[in-house]
N, CA, C and O atoms as a GROMACS GRO file, in nm:
protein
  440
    1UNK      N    1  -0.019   0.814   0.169
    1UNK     CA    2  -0.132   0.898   0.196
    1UNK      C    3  -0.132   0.946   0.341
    1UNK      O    4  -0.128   1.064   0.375
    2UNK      N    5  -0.135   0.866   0.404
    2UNK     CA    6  -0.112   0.870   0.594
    2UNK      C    7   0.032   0.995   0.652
    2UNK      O    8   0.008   1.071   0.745
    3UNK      N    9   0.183   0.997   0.576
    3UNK     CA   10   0.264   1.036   0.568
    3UNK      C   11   0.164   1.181   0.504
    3UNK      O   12   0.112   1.268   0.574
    4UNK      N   13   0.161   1.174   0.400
    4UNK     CA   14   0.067   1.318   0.394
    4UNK      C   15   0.009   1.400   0.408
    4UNK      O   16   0.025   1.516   0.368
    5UNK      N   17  -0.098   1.338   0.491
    5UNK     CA   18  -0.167   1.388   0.597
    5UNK      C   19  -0.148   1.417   0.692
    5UNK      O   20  -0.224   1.497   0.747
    6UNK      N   21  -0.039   1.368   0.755
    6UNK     CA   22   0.019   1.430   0.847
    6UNK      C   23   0.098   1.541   0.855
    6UNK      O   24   0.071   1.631   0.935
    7UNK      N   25   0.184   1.544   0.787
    7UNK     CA   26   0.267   1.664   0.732
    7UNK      C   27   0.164   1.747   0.692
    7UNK      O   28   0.224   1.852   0.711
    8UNK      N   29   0.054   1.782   0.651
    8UNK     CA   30   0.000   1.898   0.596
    8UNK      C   31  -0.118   1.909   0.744
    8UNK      O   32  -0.210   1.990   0.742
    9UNK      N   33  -0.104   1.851   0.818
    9UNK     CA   34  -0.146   1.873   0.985
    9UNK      C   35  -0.089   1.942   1.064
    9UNK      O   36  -0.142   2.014   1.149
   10UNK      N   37   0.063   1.920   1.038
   10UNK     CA   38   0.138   1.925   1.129
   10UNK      C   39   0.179   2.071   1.040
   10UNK      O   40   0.187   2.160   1.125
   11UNK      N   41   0.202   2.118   0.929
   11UNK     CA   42   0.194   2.242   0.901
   11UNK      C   43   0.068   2.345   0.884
   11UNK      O   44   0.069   2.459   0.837
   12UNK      N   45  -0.032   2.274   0.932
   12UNK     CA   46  -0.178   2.375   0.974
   12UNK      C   47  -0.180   2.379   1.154
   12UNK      O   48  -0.242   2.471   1.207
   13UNK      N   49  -0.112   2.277   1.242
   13UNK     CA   50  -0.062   2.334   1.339
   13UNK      C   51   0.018   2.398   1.363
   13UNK      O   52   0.012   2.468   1.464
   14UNK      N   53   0.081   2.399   1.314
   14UNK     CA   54   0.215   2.514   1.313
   14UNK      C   55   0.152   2.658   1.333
   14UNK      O   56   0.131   2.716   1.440
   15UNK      N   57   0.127   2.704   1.202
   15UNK     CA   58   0.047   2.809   1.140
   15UNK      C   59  -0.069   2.867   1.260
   15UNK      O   60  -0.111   2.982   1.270
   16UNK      N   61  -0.114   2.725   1.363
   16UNK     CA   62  -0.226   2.768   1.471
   16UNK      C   63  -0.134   2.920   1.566
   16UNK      O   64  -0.157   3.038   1.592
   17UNK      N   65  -0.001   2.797   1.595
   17UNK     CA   66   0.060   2.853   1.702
   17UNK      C   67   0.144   2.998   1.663
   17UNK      O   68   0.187   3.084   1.740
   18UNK      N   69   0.150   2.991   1.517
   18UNK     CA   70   0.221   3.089   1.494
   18UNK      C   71   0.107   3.199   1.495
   18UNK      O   72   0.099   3.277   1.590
   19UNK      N   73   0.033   3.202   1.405
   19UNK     CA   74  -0.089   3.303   1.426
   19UNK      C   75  -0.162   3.346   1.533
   19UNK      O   76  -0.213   3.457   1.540
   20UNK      N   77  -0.172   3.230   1.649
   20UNK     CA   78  -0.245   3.247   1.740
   20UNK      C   79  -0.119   3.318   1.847
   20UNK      O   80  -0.178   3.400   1.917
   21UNK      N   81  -0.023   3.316   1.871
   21UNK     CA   82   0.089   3.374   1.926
   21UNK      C   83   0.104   3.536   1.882
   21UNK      O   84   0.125   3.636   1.951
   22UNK      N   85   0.086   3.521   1.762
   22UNK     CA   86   0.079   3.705   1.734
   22UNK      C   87  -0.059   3.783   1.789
   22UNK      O   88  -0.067   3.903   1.816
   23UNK      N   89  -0.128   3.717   1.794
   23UNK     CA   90  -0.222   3.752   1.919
   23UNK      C   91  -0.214   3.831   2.022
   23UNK      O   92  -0.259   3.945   2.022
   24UNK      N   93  -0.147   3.768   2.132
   24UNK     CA   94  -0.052   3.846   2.238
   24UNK      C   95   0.052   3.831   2.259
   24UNK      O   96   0.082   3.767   2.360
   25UNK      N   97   0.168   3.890   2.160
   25UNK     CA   98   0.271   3.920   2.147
   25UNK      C   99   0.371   3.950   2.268
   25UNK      O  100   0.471   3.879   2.282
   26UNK      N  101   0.343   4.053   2.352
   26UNK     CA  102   0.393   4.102   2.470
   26UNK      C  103   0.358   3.964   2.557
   26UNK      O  104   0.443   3.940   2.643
   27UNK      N  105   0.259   3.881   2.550
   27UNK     CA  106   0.243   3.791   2.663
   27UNK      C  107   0.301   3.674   2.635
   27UNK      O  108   0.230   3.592   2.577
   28UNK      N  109   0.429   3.639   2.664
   28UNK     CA  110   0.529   3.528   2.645
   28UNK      C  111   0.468   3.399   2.635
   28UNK      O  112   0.477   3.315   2.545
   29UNK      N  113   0.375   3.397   2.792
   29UNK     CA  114   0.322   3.289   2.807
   29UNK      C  115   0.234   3.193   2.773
   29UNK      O  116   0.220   3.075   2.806
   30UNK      N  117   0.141   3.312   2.653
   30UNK     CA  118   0.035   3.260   2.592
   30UNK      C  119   0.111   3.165   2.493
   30UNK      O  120   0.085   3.045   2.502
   31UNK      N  121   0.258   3.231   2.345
   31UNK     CA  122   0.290   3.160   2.312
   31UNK      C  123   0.336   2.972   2.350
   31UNK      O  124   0.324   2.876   2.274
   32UNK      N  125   0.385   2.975   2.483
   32UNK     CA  126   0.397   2.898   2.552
   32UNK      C  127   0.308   2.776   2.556
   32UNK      O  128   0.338   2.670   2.501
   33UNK      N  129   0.171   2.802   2.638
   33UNK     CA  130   0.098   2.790   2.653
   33UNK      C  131   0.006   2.672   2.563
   33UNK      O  132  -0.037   2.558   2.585
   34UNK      N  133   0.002   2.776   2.444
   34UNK     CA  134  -0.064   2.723   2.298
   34UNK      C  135   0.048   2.620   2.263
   34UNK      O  136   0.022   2.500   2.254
   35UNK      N  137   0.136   2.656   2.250
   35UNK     CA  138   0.231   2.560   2.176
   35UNK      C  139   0.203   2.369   2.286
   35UNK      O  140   0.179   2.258   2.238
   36UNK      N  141   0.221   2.408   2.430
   36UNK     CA  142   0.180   2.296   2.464
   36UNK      C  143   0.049   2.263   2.452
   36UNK      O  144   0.029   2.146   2.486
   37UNK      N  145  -0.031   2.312   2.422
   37UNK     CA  146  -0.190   2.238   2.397
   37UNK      C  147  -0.212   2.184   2.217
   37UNK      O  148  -0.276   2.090   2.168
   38UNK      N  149  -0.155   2.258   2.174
   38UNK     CA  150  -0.095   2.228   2.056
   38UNK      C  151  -0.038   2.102   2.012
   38UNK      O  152  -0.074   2.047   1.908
   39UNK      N  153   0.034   2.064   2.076
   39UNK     CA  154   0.153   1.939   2.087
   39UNK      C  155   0.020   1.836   2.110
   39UNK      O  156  -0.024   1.761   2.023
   40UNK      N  157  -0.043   1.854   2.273
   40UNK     CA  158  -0.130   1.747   2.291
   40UNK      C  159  -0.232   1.757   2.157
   40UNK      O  160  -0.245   1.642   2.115
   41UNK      N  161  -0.288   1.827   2.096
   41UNK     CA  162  -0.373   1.791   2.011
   41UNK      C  163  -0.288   1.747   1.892
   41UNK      O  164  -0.365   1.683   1.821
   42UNK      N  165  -0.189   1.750   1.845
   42UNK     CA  166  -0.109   1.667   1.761
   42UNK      C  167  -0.081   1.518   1.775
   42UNK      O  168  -0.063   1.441   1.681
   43UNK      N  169  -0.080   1.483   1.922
   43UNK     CA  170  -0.059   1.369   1.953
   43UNK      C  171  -0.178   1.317   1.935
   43UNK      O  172  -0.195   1.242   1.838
   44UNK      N  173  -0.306   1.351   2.042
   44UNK     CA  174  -0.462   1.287   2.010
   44UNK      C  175  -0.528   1.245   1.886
   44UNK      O  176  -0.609   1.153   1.873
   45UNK      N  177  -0.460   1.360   1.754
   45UNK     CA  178  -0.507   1.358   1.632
   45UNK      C  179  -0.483   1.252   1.559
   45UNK      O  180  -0.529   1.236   1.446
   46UNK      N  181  -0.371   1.132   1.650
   46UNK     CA  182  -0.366   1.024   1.594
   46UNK      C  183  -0.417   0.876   1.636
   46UNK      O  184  -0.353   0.770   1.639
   47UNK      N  185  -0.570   0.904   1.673
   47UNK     CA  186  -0.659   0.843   1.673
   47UNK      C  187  -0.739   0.815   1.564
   47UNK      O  188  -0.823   0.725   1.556
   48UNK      N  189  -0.703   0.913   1.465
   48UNK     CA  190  -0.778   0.916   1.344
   48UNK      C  191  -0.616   0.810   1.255
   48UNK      O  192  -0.500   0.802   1.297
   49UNK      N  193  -0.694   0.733   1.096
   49UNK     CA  194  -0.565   0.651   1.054
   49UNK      C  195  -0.515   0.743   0.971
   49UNK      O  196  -0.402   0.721   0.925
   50UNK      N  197  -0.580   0.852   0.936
   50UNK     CA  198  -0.496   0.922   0.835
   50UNK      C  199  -0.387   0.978   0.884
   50UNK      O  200  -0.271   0.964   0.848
   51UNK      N  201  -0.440   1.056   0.986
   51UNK     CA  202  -0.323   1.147   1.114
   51UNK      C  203  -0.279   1.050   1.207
   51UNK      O  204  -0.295   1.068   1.328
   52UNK      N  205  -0.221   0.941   1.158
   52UNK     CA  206  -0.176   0.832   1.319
   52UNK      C  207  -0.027   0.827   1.274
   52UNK      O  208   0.038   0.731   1.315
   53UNK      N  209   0.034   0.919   1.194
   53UNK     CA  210   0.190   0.891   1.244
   53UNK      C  211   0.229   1.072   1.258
   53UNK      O  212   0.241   1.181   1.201
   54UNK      N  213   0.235   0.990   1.395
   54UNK     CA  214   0.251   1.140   1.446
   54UNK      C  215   0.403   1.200   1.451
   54UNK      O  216   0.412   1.321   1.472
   55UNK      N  217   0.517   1.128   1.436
   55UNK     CA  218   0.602   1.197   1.361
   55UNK      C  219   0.645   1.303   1.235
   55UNK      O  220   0.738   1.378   1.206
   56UNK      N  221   0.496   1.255   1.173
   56UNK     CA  222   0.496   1.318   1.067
   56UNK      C  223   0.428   1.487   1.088
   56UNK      O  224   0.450   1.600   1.043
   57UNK      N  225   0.346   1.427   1.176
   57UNK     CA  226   0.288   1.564   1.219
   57UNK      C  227   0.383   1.671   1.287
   57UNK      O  228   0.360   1.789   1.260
   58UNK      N  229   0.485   1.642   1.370
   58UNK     CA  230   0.568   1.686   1.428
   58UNK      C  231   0.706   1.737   1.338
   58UNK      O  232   0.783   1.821   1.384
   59UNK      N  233   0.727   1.672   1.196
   59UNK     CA  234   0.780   1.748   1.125
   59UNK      C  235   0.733   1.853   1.037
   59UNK      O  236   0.787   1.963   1.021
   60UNK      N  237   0.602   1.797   0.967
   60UNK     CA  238   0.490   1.901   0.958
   60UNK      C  239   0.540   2.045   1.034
   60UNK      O  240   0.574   2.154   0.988
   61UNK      N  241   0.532   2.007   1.128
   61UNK     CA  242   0.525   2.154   1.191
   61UNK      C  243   0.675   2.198   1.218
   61UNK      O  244   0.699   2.318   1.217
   62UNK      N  245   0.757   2.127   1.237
   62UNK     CA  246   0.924   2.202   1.258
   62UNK      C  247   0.956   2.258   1.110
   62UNK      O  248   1.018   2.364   1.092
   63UNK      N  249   0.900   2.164   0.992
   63UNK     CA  250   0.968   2.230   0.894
   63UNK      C  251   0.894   2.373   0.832
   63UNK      O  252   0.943   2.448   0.747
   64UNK      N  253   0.782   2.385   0.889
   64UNK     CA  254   0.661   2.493   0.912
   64UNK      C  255   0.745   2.642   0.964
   64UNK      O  256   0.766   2.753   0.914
   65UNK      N  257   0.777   2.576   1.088
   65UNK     CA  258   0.852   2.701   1.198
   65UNK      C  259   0.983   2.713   1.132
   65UNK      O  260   1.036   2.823   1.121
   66UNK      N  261   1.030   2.623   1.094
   66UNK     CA  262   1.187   2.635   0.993
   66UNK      C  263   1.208   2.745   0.888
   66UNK      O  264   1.303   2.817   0.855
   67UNK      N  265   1.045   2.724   0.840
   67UNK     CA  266   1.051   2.819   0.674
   67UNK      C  267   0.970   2.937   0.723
   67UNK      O  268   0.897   3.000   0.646
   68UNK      N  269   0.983   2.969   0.860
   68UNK     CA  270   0.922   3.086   0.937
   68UNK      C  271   0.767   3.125   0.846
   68UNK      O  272   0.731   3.225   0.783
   69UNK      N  273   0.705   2.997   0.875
   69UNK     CA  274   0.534   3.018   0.859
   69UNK      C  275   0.497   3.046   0.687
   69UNK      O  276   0.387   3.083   0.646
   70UNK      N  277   0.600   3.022   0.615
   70UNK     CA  278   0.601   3.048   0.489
   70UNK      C  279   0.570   2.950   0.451
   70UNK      O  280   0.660   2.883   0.401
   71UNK      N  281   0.430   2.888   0.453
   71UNK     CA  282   0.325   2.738   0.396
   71UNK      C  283   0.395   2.733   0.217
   71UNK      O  284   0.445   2.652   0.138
   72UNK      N  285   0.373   2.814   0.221
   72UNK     CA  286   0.394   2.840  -0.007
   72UNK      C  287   0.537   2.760  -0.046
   72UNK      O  288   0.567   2.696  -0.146
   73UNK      N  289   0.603   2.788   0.064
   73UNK     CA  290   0.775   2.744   0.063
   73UNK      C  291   0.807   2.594   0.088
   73UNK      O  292   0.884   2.520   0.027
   74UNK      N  293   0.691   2.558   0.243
   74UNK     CA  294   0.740   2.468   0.269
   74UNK      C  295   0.631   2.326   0.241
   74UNK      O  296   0.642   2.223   0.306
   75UNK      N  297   0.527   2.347   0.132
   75UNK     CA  298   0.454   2.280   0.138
   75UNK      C  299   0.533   2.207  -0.023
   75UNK      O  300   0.498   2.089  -0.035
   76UNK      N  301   0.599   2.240  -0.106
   76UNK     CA  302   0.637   2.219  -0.210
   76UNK      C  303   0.785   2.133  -0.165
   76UNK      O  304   0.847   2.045  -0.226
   77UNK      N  305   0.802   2.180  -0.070
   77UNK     CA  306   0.979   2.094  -0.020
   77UNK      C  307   0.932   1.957   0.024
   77UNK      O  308   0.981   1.845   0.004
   78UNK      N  309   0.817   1.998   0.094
   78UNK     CA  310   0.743   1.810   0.193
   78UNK      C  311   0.674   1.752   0.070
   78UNK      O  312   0.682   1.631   0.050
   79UNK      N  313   0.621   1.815   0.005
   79UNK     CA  314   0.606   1.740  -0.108
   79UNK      C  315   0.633   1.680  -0.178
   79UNK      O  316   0.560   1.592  -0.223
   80UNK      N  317   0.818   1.716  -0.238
   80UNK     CA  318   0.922   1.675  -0.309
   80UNK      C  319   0.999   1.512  -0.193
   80UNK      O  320   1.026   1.396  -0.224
   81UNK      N  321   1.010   1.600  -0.041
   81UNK     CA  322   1.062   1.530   0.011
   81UNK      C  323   0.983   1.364   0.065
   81UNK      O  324   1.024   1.272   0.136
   82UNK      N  325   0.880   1.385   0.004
   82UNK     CA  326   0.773   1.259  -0.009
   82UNK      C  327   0.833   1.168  -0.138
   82UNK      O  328   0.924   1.086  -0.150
   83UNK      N  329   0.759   1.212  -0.202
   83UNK     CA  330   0.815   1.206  -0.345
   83UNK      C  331   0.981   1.140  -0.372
   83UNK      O  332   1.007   1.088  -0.480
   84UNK      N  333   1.070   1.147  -0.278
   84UNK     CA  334   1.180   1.123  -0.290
   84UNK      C  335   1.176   0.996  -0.192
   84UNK      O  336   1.212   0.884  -0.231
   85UNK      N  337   1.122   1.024  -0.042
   85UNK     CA  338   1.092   0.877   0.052
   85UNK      C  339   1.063   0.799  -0.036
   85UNK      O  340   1.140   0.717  -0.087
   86UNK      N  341   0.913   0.821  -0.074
   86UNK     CA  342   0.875   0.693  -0.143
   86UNK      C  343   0.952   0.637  -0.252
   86UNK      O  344   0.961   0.514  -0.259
   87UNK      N  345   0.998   0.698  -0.323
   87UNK     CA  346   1.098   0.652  -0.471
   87UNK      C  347   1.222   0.509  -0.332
   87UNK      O  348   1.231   0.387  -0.316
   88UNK      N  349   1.269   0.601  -0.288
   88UNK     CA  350   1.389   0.535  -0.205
   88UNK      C  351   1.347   0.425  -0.137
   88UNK      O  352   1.432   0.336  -0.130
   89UNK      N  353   1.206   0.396  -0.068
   89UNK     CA  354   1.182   0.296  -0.051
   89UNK      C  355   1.118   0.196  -0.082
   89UNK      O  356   1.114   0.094  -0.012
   90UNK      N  357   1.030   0.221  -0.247
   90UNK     CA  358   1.040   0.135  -0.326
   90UNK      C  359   1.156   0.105  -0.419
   90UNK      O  360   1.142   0.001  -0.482
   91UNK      N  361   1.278   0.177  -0.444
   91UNK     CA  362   1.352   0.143  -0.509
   91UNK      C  363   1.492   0.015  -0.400
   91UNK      O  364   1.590  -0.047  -0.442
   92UNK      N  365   1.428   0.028  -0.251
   92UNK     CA  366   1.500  -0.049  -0.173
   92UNK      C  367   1.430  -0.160  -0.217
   92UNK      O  368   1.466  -0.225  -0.315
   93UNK      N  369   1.348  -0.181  -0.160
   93UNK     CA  370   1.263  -0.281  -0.172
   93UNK      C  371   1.274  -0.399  -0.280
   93UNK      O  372   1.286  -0.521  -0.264
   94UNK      N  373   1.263  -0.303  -0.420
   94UNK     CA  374   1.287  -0.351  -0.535
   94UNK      C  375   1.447  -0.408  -0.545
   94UNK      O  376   1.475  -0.508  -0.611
   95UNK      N  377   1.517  -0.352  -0.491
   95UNK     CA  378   1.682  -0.397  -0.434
   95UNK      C  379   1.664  -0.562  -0.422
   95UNK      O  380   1.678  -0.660  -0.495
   96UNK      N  381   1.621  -0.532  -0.277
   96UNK     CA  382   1.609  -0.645  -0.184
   96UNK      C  383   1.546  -0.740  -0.234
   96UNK      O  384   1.597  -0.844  -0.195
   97UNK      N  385   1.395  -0.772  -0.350
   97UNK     CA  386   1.373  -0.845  -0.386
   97UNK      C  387   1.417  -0.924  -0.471
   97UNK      O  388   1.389  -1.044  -0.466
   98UNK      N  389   1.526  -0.851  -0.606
   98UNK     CA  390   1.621  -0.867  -0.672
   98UNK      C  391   1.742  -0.970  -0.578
   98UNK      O  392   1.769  -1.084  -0.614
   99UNK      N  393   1.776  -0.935  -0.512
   99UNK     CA  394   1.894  -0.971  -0.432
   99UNK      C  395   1.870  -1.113  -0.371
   99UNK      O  396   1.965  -1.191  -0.366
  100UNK      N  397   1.727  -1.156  -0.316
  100UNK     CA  398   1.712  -1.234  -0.266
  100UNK      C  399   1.638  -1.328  -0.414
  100UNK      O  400   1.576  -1.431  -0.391
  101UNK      N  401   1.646  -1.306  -0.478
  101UNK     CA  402   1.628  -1.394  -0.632
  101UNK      C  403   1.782  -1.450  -0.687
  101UNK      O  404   1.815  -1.563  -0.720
  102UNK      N  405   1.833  -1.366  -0.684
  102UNK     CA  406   1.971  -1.395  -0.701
  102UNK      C  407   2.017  -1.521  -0.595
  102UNK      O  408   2.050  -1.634  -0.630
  103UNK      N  409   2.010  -1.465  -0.451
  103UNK     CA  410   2.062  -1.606  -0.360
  103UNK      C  411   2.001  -1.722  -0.388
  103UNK      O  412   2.062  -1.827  -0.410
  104UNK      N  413   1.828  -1.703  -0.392
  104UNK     CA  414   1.802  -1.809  -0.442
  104UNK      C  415   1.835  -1.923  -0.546
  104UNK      O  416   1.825  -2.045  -0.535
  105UNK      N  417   1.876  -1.845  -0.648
  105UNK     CA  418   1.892  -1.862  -0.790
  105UNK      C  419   2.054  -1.926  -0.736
  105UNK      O  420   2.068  -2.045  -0.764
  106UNK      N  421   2.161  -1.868  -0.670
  106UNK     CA  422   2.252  -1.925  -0.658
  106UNK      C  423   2.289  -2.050  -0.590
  106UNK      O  424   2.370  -2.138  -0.623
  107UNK      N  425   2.196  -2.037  -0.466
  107UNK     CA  426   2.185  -2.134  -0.393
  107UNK      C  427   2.114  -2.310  -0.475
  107UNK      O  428   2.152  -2.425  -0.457
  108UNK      N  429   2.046  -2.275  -0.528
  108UNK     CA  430   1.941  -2.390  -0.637
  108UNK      C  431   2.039  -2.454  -0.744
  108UNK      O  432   2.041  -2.572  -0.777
  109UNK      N  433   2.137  -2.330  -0.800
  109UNK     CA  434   2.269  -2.451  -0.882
  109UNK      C  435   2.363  -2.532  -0.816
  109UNK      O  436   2.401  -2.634  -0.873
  110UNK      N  437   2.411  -2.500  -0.699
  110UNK     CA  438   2.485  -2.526  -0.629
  110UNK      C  439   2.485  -2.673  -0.568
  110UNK      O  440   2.571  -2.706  -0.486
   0.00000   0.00000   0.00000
Protein backbone atom coordinates (compact mmCIF):
# COMPACT_ATOMS: atom_id res chain seq x y z
CA UNK A 1 0.00 0.00 0.00
CA UNK A 2 2.89 2.50 1.17
CA UNK A 3 4.93 1.44 -2.25
CA UNK A 4 1.69 2.70 -3.91
CA UNK A 5 1.25 5.60 -2.69
CA UNK A 6 4.13 6.67 -3.37
CA UNK A 7 4.51 5.97 -6.87
CA UNK A 8 1.16 7.58 -7.68
CA UNK A 9 2.82 10.83 -5.67
CA UNK A 10 5.64 10.76 -7.23
CA UNK A 11 3.71 10.64 -10.68
CA UNK A 12 1.28 13.63 -9.55
CA UNK A 13 4.65 15.38 -8.88
CA UNK A 14 5.96 14.86 -11.89
CA UNK A 15 2.90 16.08 -13.80
CA UNK A 16 3.32 19.43 -11.14
CA UNK A 17 6.67 20.13 -12.75
CA UNK A 18 5.81 19.21 -16.05
CA UNK A 19 2.66 21.38 -16.29
CA UNK A 20 3.82 23.99 -14.18
CA UNK A 21 7.10 24.38 -16.50
CA UNK A 22 4.92 24.90 -19.60
CA UNK A 23 3.95 27.87 -17.88
CA UNK A 24 7.05 29.78 -18.71
CA UNK A 25 8.50 28.01 -21.27
CA UNK A 26 11.08 30.66 -22.54
CA UNK A 27 12.10 31.02 -18.73
CA UNK A 28 14.62 28.10 -18.20
CA UNK A 29 14.85 28.91 -14.75
CA UNK A 30 11.48 28.62 -13.54
CA UNK A 31 11.62 24.93 -14.84
CA UNK A 32 14.63 24.66 -12.68
CA UNK A 33 13.49 26.19 -9.95
CA UNK A 34 10.13 24.15 -9.48
CA UNK A 35 11.77 21.01 -10.07
CA UNK A 36 14.00 21.81 -6.92
CA UNK A 37 11.11 22.78 -4.66
CA UNK A 38 9.51 19.92 -5.97
CA UNK A 39 12.15 17.39 -4.90
CA UNK A 40 12.03 19.10 -1.31
CA UNK A 41 8.34 18.56 -1.10
CA UNK A 42 8.80 14.89 -2.17
CA UNK A 43 11.18 14.36 0.45
CA UNK A 44 8.95 16.22 3.42
CA UNK A 45 5.92 14.21 2.10
CA UNK A 46 7.47 11.46 3.92
CA UNK A 47 6.40 12.41 7.15
CA UNK A 48 3.17 11.10 6.34
CA UNK A 49 3.37 6.65 6.56
CA UNK A 50 1.71 6.27 3.44
CA UNK A 51 4.24 8.61 1.44
CA UNK A 52 7.41 7.61 3.72
CA UNK A 53 9.31 5.68 1.09
CA UNK A 54 10.49 8.14 -0.71
CA UNK A 55 12.23 6.20 -3.27
CA UNK A 56 9.21 5.32 -4.44
CA UNK A 57 8.18 8.70 -4.90
CA UNK A 58 11.24 9.48 -6.84
CA UNK A 59 10.53 6.71 -9.26
CA UNK A 60 7.00 7.77 -9.38
CA UNK A 61 8.19 10.59 -10.99
CA UNK A 62 11.31 9.42 -13.33
CA UNK A 63 9.10 6.85 -14.75
CA UNK A 64 6.43 9.86 -15.16
CA UNK A 65 9.18 12.06 -17.10
CA UNK A 66 10.30 8.70 -18.91
CA UNK A 67 6.75 8.14 -20.49
CA UNK A 68 6.96 12.01 -21.25
CA UNK A 69 3.90 12.95 -18.83
CA UNK A 70 1.80 10.24 -20.40
CA UNK A 71 0.01 9.22 -16.69
CA UNK A 72 -2.47 6.67 -18.93
CA UNK A 73 0.89 4.81 -20.02
CA UNK A 74 2.72 4.90 -17.08
CA UNK A 75 0.30 4.32 -14.38
CA UNK A 76 -0.62 0.72 -15.78
CA UNK A 77 3.36 -0.27 -16.11
CA UNK A 78 3.85 0.78 -12.02
CA UNK A 79 1.04 -1.03 -11.51
CA UNK A 80 2.04 -4.28 -13.21
CA UNK A 81 5.53 -3.52 -11.96
CA UNK A 82 4.05 -3.76 -8.29
CA UNK A 83 2.22 -6.57 -8.97
CA UNK A 84 5.33 -8.38 -10.12
CA UNK A 85 7.63 -6.93 -6.77
CA UNK A 86 5.25 -8.24 -4.65
CA UNK A 87 4.70 -11.80 -6.38
CA UNK A 88 8.81 -11.98 -6.29
CA UNK A 89 8.99 -11.23 -2.86
CA UNK A 90 6.54 -13.34 -1.53
CA UNK A 91 7.47 -16.04 -3.76
CA UNK A 92 11.24 -15.46 -2.12
CA UNK A 93 10.16 -15.59 1.02
CA UNK A 94 8.06 -18.60 0.49
CA UNK A 95 11.61 -20.02 -0.99
CA UNK A 96 13.39 -19.30 2.05
CA UNK A 97 10.87 -20.66 4.38
CA UNK A 98 10.73 -23.93 2.48
CA UNK A 99 14.52 -24.14 2.48
CA UNK A 100 15.00 -23.56 6.00
CA UNK A 101 12.35 -26.56 6.77
CA UNK A 102 14.29 -28.67 4.76
CA UNK A 103 17.73 -27.89 6.86
CA UNK A 104 15.86 -28.34 9.67
CA UNK A 105 14.28 -31.46 8.70
CA UNK A 106 17.84 -32.59 7.62
CA UNK A 107 19.67 -31.58 10.35
CA UNK A 108 16.95 -33.50 13.08
CA UNK A 109 17.75 -37.08 11.16
CA UNK A 110 21.14 -36.77 11.27
Amino acid sequence: MISACTLLSGMVWALVIIHGSALAPHLEIVSYVLTGIVAFLMCIQAKHLLLSFVPGTFIGACATFAGQGDWRLVLPSLALGLIFGYAMKNSGLWLASRREQHSAHTAVTK
